[in-house]
C-alpha positions in Angstrom: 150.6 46.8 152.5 150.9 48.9 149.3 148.1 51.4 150.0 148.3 53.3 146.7 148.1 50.0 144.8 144.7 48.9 146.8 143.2 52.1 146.2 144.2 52.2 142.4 142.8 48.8 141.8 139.5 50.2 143.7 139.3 53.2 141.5 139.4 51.2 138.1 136.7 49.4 139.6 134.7 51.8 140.4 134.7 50.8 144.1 134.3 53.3 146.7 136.0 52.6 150.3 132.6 52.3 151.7 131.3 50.1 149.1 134.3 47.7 150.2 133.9 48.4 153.9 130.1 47.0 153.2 131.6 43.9 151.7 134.1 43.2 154.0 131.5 44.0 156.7 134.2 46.2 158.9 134.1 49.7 160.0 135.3 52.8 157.5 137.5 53.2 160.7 139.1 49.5 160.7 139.1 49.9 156.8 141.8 53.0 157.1 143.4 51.0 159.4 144.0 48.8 157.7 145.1 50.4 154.5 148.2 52.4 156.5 149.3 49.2 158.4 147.9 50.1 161.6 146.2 46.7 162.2 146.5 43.4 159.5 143.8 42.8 156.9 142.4 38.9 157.7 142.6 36.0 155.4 139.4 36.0 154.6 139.2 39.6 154.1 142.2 39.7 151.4 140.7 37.1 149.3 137.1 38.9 149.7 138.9 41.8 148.3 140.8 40.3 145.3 137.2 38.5 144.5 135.8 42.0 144.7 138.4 43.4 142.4 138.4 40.9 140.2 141.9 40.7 140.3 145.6 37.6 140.2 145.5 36.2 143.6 149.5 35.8 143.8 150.0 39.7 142.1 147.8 40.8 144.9 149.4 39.2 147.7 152.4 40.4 146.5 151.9 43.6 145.2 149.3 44.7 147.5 148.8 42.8 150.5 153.0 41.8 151.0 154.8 44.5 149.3 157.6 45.0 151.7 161.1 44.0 150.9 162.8 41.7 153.3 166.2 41.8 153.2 
């Protein structure tokens, strides 16, 4: 999970965290969560976000969602 990314893409968009936490219908607390890999975002939630932002599917799943190196 590439936190930084997330929240860049949110910015551009002029998203807030609790506009997105509205969307997803989750918690601000679930949302943070999420963002530093405490829990897994769901499918359904990643591809409400990348409909929300407006942005590639396969660049965000890669660069946001999956962006750890496996060796």
């Amino acid at each position: 999970m590439n936190k930084l990314k997330l929240e860049y893409e949110m910015k551009m968009k002029g998203i807030s965290a609790a506009e997105m936490c509205n969307a997803l219908k989750i918690s601000r607390s679930a949302f943070y969560r999420k963002c530093n890999g405490k829990t897994e975002f769901t499918r359904r939630e990643i591809e409400k976000i990348i409909e929300i932002l407006g942005i590639n599917k396969v660049e965000a799943l890669e660069e946001i969602f999956f962006d750890e190196k496996v060796s």
